[in-house]
TIMIZA-815267 format. One line per 4 residues: number of its first residue (from 0); their letters; for each residue x, y, z of C-alpha. Coordinates in Angstrom, 3 decimals, decimal comma. Layout:
NUM	A	X:Y:Z | ...
end
This chain:
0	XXXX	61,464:15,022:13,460 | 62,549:17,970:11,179 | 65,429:19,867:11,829 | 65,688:23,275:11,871
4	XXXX	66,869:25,016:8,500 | 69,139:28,502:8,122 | 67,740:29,643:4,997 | 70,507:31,905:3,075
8	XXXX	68,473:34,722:1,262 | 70,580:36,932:-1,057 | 69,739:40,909:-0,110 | 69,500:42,152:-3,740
12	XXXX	69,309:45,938:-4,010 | 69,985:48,709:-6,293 | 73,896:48,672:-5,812 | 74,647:45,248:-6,057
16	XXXX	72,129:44,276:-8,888 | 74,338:44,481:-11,200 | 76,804:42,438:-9,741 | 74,138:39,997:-8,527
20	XXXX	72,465:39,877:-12,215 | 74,261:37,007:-13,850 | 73,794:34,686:-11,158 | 70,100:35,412:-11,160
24	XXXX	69,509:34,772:-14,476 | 71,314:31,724:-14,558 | 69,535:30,464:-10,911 | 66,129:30,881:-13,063
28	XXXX	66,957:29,441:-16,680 | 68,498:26,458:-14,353 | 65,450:26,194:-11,954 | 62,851:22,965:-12,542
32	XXXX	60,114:25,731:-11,101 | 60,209:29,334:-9,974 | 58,533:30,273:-6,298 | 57,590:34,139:-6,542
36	XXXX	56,121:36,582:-3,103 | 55,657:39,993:-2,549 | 55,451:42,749:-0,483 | 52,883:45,444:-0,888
40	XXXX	52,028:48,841:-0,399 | 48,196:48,262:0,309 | 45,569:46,527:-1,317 | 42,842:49,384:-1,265
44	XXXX	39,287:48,211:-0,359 | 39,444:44,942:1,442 | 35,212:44,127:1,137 | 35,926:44,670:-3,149
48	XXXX	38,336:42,142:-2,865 | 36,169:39,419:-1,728 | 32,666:40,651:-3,912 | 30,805:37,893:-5,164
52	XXXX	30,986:38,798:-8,979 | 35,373:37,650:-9,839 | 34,599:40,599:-12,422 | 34,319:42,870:-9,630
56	XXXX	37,243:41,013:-8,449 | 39,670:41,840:-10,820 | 38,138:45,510:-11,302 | 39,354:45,915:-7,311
60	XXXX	42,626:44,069:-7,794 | 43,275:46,359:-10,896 | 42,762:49,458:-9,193 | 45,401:48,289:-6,223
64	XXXX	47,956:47,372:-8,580 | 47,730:50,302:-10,594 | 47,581:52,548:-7,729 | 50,206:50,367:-5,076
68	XXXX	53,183:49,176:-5,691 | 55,622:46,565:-4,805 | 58,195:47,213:-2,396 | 59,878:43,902:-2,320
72	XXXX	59,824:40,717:-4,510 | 61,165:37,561:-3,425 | 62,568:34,502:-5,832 | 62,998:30,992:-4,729
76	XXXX	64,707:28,781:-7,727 | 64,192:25,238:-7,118 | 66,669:22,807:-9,227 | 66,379:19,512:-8,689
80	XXXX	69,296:17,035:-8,578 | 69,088:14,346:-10,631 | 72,352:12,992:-9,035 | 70,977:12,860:-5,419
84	XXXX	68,458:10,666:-3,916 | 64,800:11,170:-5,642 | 62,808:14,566:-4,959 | 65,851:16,658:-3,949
88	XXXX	66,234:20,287:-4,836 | 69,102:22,624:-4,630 | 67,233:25,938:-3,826 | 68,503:29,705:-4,584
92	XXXX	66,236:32,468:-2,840 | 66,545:36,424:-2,934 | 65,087:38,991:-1,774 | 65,037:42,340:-4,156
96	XXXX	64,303:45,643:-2,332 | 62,079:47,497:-4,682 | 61,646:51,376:-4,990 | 58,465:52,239:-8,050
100	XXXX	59,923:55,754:-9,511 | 56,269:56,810:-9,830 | 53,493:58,143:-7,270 | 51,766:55,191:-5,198
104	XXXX	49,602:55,155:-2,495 | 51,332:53,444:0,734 | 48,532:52,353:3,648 | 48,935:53,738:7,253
108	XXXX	48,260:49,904:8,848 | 50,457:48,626:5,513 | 53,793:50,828:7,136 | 52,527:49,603:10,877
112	XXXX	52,936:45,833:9,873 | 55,620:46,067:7,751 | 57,463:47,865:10,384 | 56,009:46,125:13,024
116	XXXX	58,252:43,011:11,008 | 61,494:44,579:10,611 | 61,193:45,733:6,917 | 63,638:49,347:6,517
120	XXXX	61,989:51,611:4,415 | 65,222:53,768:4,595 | 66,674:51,010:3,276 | 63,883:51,007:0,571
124	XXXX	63,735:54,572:-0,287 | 67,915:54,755:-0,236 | 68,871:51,889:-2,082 | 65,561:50,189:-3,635
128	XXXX	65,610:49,344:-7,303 | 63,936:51,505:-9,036 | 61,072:50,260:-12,042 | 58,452:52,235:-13,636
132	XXXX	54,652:50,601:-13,832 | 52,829:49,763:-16,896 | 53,684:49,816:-20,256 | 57,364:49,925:-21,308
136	XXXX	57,672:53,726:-21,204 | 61,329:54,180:-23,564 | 64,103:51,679:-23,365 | 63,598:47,980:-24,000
140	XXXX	62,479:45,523:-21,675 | 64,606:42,577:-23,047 | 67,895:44,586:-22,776 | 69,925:46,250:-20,148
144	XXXX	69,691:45,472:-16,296 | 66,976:46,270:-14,448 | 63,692:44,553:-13,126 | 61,491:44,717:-16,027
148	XXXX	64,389:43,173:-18,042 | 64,765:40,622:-15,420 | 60,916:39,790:-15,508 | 61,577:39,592:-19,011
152	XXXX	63,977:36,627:-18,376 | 61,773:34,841:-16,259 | 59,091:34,400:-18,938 | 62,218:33,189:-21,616
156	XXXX	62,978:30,444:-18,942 | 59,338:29,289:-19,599 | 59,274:27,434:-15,616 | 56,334:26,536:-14,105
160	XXXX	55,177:29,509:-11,874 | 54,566:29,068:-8,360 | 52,712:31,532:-5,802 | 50,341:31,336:-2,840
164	XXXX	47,068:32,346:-3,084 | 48,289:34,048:-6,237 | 45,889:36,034:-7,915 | 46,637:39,440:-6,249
168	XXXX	50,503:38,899:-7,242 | 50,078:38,201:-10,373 | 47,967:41,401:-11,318 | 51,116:43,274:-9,432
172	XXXX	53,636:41,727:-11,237 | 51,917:42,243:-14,458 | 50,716:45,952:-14,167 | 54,438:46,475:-12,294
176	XXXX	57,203:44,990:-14,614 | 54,994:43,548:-17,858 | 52,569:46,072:-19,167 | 48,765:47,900:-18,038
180	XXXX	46,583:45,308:-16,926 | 43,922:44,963:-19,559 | 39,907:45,630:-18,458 | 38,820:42,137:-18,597
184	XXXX	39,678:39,144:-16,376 | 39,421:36,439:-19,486 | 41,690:38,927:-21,575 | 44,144:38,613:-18,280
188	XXXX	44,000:35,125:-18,001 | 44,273:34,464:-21,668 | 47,752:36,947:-21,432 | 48,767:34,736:-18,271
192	XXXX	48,183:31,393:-19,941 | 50,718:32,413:-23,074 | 53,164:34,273:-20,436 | 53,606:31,081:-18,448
196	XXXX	53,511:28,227:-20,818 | 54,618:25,646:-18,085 | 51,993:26,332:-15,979 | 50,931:28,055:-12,791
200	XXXX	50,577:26,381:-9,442 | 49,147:28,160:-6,559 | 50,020:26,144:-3,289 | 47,079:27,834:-1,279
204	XXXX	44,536:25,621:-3,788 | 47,144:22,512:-3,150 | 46,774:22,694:0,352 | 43,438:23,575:0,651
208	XXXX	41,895:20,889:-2,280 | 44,679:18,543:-2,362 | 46,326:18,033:0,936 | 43,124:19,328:2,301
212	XXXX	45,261:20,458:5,559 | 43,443:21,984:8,665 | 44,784:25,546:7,620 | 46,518:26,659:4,762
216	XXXX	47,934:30,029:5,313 | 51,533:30,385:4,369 | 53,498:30,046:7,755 | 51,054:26,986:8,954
220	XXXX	50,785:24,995:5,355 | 55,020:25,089:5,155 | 55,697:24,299:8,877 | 52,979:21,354:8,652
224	XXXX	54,646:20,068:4,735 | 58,126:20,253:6,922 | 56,584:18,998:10,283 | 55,466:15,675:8,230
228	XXXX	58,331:15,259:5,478 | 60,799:15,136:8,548 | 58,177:12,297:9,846 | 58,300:10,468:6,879
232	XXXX	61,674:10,376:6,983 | 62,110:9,046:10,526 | 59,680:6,685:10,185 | 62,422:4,646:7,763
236	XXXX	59,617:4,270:4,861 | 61,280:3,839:1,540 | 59,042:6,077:0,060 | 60,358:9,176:-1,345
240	XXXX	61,048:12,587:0,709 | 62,225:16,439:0,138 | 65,382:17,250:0,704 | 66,774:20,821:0,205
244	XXXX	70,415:22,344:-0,400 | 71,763:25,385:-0,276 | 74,605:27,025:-1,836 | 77,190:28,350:0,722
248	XXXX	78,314:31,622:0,380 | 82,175:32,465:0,407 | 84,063:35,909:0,234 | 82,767:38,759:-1,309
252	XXXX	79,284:37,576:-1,699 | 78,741:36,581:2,445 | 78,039:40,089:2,779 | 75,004:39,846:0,820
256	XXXX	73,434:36,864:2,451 | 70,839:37,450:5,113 | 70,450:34,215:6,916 | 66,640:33,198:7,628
260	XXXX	66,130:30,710:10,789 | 63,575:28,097:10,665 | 63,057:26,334:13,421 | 62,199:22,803:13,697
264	XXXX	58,347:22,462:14,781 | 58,495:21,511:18,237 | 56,011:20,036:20,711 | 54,693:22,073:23,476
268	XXXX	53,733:20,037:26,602 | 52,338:22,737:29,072 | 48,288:23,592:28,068 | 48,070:27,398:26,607
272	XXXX	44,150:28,810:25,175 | 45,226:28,981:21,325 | 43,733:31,793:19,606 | 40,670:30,703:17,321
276	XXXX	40,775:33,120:14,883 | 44,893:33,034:14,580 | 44,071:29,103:14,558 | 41,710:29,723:11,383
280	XXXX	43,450:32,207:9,179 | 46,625:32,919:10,733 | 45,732:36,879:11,350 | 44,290:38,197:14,895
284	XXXX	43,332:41,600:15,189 | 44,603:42,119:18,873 | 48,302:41,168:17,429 | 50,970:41,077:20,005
288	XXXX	48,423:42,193:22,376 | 46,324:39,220:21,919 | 46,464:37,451:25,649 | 46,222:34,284:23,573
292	XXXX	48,627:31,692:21,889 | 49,581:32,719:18,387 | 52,050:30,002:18,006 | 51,907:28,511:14,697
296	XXXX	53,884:25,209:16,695 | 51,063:24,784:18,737 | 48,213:25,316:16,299 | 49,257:22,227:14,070
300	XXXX	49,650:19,582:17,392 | 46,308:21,150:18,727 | 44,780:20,577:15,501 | 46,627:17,297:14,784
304	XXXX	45,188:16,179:18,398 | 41,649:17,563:17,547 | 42,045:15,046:14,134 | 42,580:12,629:16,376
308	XXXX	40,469:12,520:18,994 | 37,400:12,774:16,337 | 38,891:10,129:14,295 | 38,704:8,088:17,736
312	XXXX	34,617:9,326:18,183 | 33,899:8,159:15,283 | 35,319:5,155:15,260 | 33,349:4,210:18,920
316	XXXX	30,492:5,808:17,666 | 30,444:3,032:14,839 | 31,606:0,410:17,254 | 28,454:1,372:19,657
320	XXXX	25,874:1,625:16,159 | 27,135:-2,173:14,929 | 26,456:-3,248:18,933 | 23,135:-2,190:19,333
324	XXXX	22,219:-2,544:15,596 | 20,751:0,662:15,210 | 19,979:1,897:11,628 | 21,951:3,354:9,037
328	XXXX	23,591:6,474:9,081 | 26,332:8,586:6,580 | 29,058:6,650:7,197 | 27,088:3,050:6,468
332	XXXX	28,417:1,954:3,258 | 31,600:4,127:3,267 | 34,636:2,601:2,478 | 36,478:1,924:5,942
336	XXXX	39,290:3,726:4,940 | 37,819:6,709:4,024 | 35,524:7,670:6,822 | 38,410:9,180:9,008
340	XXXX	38,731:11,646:6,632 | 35,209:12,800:6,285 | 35,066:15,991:7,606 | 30,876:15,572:8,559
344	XXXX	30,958:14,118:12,830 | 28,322:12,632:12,809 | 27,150:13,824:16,024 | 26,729:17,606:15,294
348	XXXX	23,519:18,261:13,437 | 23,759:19,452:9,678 | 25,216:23,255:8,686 | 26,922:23,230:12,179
352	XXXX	30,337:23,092:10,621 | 30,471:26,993:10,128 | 29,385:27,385:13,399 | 32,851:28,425:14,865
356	XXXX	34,133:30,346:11,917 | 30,743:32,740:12,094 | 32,158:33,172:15,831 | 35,415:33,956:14,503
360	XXXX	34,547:36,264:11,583 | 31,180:38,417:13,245 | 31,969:40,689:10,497 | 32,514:38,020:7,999
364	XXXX	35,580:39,946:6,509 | 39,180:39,107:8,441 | 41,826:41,905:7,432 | 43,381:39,953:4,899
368	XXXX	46,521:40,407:2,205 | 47,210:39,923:-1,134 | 46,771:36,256:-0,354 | 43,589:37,209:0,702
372	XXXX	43,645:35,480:4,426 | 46,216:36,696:7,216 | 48,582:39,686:6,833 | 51,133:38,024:9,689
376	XXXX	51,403:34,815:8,097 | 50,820:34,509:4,124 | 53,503:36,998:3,703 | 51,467:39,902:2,854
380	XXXX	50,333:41,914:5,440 | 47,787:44,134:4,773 | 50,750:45,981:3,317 | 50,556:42,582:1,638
384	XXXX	51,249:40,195:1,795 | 67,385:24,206:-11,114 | 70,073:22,674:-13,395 | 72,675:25,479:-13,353
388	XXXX	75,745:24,997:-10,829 | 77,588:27,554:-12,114 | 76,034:29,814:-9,917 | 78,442:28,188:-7,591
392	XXXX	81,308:29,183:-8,286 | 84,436:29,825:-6,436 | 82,438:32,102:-4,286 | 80,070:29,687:-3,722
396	XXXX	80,143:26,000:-2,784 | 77,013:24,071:-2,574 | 76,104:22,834:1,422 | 73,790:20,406:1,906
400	XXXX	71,003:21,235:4,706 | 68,987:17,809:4,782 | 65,337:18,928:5,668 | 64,988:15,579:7,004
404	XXXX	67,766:14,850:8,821 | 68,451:15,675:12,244 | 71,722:14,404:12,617 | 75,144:16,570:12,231
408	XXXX	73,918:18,955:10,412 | 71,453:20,059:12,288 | 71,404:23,944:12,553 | 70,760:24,062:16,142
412	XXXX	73,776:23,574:16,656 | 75,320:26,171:14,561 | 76,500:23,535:12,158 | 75,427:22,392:8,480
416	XXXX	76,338:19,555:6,117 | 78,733:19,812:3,461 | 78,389:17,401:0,406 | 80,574:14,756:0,148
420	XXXX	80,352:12,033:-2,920 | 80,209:9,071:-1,065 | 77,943:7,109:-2,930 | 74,328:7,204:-4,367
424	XXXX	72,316:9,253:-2,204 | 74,863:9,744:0,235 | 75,689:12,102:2,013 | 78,439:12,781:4,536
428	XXXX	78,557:15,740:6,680 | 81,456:17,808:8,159 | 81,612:21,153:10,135 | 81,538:23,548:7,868
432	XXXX	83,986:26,989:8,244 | 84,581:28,619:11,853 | 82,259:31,542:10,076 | 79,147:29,419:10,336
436	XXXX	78,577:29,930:14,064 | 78,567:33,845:13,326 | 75,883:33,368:10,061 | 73,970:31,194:12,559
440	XXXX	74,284:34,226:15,830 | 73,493:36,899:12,845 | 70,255:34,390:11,592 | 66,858:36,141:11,775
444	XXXX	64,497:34,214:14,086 | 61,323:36,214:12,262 | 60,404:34,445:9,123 | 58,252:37,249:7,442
448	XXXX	59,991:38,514:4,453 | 59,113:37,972:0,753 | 62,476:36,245:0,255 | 61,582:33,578:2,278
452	XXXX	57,780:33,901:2,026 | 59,180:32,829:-1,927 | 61,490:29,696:-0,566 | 58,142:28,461:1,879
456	XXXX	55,845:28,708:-1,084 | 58,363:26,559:-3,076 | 58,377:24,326:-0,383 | 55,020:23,672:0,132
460	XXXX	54,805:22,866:-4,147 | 58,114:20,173:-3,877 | 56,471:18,320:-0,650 | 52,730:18,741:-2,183
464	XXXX	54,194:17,106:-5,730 | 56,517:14,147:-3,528 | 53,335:13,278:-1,568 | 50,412:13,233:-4,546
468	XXXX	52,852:11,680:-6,730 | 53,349:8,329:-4,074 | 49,664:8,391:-3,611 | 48,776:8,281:-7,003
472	XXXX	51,732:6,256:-8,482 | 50,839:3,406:-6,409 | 52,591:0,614:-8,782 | 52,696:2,384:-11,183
476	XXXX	56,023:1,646:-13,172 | 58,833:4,571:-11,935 | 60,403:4,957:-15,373 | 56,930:6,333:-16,679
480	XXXX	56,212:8,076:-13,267 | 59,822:10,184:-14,031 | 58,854:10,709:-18,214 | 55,672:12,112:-17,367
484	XXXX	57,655:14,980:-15,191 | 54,355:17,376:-14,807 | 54,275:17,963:-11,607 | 50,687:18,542:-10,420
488	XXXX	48,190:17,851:-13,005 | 45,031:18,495:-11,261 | 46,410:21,728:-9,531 | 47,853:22,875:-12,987
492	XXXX	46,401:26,440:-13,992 | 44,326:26,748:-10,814 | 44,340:30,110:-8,960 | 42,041:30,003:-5,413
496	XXXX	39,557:32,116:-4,612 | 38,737:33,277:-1,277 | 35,431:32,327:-0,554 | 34,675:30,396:-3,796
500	XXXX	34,784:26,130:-4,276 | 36,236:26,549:-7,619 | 39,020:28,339:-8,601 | 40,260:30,620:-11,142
504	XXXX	41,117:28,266:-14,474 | 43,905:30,295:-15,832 | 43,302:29,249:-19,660 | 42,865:31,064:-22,793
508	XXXX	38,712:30,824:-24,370 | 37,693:30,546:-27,374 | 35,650:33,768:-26,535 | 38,621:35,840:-25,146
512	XXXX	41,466:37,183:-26,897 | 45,066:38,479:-25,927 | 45,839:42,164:-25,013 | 46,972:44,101:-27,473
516	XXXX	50,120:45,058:-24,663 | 50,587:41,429:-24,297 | 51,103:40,515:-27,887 | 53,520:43,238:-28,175
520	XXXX	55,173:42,131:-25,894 | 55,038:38,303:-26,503 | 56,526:39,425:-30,121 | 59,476:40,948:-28,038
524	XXXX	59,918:37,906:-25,688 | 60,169:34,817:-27,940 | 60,396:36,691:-31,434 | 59,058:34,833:-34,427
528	XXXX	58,479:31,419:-32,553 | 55,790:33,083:-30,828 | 54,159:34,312:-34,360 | 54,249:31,179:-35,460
532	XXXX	52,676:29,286:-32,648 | 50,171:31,934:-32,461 | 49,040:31,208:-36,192 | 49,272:27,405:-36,080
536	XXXX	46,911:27,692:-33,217 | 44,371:29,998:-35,001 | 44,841:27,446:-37,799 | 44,276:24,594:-35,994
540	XXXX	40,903:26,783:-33,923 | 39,178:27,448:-37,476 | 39,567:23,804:-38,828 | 38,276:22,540:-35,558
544	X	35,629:24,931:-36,567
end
């Protein structure tokens, strides 16, 4: 089974972001793929959020972003080791504390929640980093150090984006540290497809279309991805698994780290009533007063037993059908191995699927956050939700924390791994300092902070990519499986929609054209290169012409 994980998260704010600069920079040029999360200041009206037009859409999210602001950004840098057994990462996550130096509108129920979770807004309002909105208003965006500068960097490293249920963050980050979103959704996703050349990935469309979990709200899709990696492991298959290692942080720079606990998903014997609507979209609107279970733990082996015991109908079902030789039905025909996961029983009549959502959702429109489901657990709220070691330096030694392995360095015990070359793969653990026991009493139980939201998201992406990529690779020869290195093809450039079966493509038309902010600013970013690949391109369009 999984072990529980203390997740360092560097507590970047205005005085030490200086300090803290060089090590970010170099944590993102060195990353394989960037996890981003925020924390908002409201999302405006929730019903324009989910209209049916995506025009209307991105006229709502506009108005947020240009009216809200962002009072915290978490960045999870995922390296991975090419020197360690296959699929693992060496992951750097912090947590910036933002402060927008212009007027914004902050939600009553947005300062409840946050609250409500342990986010200081002294702390924000004292020692946030400050940032202005929009367009660059004087000074340069590529020099100096501040957040816009540091956005700057992240589009240089040119790393495959990551986010969950992403749309709503982008248009943040965008109208917050890039420039003012333009009017158009194709003009924005045109921008977005030249901003982030290696791609975007948006784990809330992995989950939902690809892993096609019960649930995929942020807190439920990472503890299920962590839940069955640790399985995988145990089970002794040769097959590949995520593991994840930390740097440990010495001296000076301990005082920065806020350590994040994540428990191990454990299995709950006595019977508790699980709340439905939690269940569903991870958001209740009794909250702590709701007299039913909210625990995410219990959710996933309820729903894991509810799998199971239809998997079981079905399968006697069939058994009594081929006994009595009764005619045909959905399943006839179906390849064995693929009824289980047909989500039709075929005992409940048709368009009695949505039966217990409708129950749910009277309203038809949950509270939801800027990943448009459940303010508690995407990460949102309705306040809304690597090569490199240098980074380590003598500050900073790099610990292992096997996700996988339950063995000496499991945190329960106030103890972690430290990496020892002992082989290929190997990996030998040892107590680490006396000071661990205190980092593991000072650990924060509560797992709701963009920081971290950022490290689960990146989580969810490395176990979604181990899992597709053994499913699909098959026998496929590993030397071309490692040369093709793209991570999720058929998730690449896909943004979910609430609501919707497809989801946003983020590509550039041949009927939409850049902002005139964007190219700007492209021409600032990547200099003449860009230029150039902008006019072999139109080249290229008008001969294909």
């Amino acid at each position: 089974m999984a072990s529980s994980l203390v997740v360092p998260v560097i507590d970047v704010q205005n005085e030490n972001f200086k300090e803290l600069w060089p090590a970010m920079v170099v944590a993102i040029k060195t990353a394989s793929f960037v996890a981003l999360d925020t924390e908002l200041s409201g999302l405006g009206n929730r019903k324009s959020l989910l209209a049916e037009s995506i025009e209307d859409r991105y006229k709502a999210i506009c108005h947020a972003a240009r009216s809200r602001s962002i009072l915290s950004l978490g960045i999870a840098c995922y390296k991975k080791l090419d020197q360690k057994p296959a699929d693992s990462y060496l992951v750097q996550v912090y947590n910036l504390t933002l402060l927008c130096s212009e007027e914004y509108i902050i939600e009553p129920q947005s300062v409840h929640f946050l609250v409500q979770h342990g986010f200081d807004f002294n702390k924000q309002y004292g020692h946030g980093i400050p940032y202005c909105k929009g367009n660059n208003k004087g000074g340069a965006d590529d020099r100096g150090v501040h957040i816009r500068a540091l956005f700057t960097e992240l589009l240089r490293a040119r790393k495959p984006l990551v986010l969950h249920n992403g749309l709503i963050d982008m248009a943040f980050l965008y109208q917050s540290f890039y420039a003012h979103l333009p009017e158009r959704l194709a003009t924005f996703t045109a921008d977005l497809s030249e901003m982030f050349p290696a791609g975007i990935y948006d784990t809330k469309y992995v989950t939902e279309f690809e892993l096609r979990l019960s649930a995929s709200y942020l807190e439920y899709a990472y503890k299920k991805c962590k839940l069955d990696n640790g399985r995988s492991v145990d089970s002794g298959t040769n097959g590949p698994h995520v593991h994840i290692e930390f740097c440990q942080y010495a001296g000076h720079m301990s005082t920065y780290v806020d350590y994040r606990e994540s428990p191990a998903v454990a299995s709950v014997e006595e019977q508790t009533d699980i709340c439905q609507r939690f269940s569903a979209f991870g958001w209740c609107p009794n909250g702590t007063k709701c007299p039913l279970s909210h625990d995410t733990d219990r959710i996933i082996f309820q729903d894991e037993k509810n799998k199971d015991d239809k998997r079981k109908k079905r399968k006697r079902q069939r058994e009594k059908k081929r006994s009595e030789g009764e005619g045909s039905s959905i399943f006839d025909g179906s390849p064995e191995n693929k009824i289980p996961n047909m989500e039709v029983d075929p005992e409940d009549p048709p368009g009695n699927q949505q039966g217990t959502v409708a129950e749910m959702c009277p309203d038809g429109l949950p509270a939801m956050d800027s990943d448009g489901n459940t303010p508690q657990s995407e990460g949102k709220s309705l306040a809304t939700d690597s090569k490199g070691n240098s980074v380590c330096d003598e500050n900073i030694t790099t610990a292992s924390i096997d996700d996988s392995r339950n063995t000496k360095n499991n945190t329960n015990d106030g103890k972690s791994g430290e990496v020892s070359g002992t082989g290929a793969g190997r990996e030998k653990t040892n107590d680490r300092s006396a000071g661990i026991e205190t980092q593991k009493k000072n650990a924060d139980a509560g797992t709701h902070r963009a920081g971290f939201d950022a490290f689960m998201t990146g989580y969810i992406f490395a176990y979604s990519c181990t899992v597709i990529r053994k499913e699909e690779a098959g026998e496929a020869d590993k030397e071309q499986e490692e040369e093709e290195q793209s991570w999720l093809p058929t998730c690449l450039n896909k943004v979910y929609l609430s609501g919707k079966v497809a989801p946003l493509n983020v590509v550039k038309s041949t009927f939409s054209k850049s902002s005139k902010a964007h190219m700007q600013k492209m021409e600032m970013v990547w200099g003449r290169s860009f230029s150039f690949s902008l006019s072999l391109i139109c080249v290229i369009s008008v001969l294909a012409c």
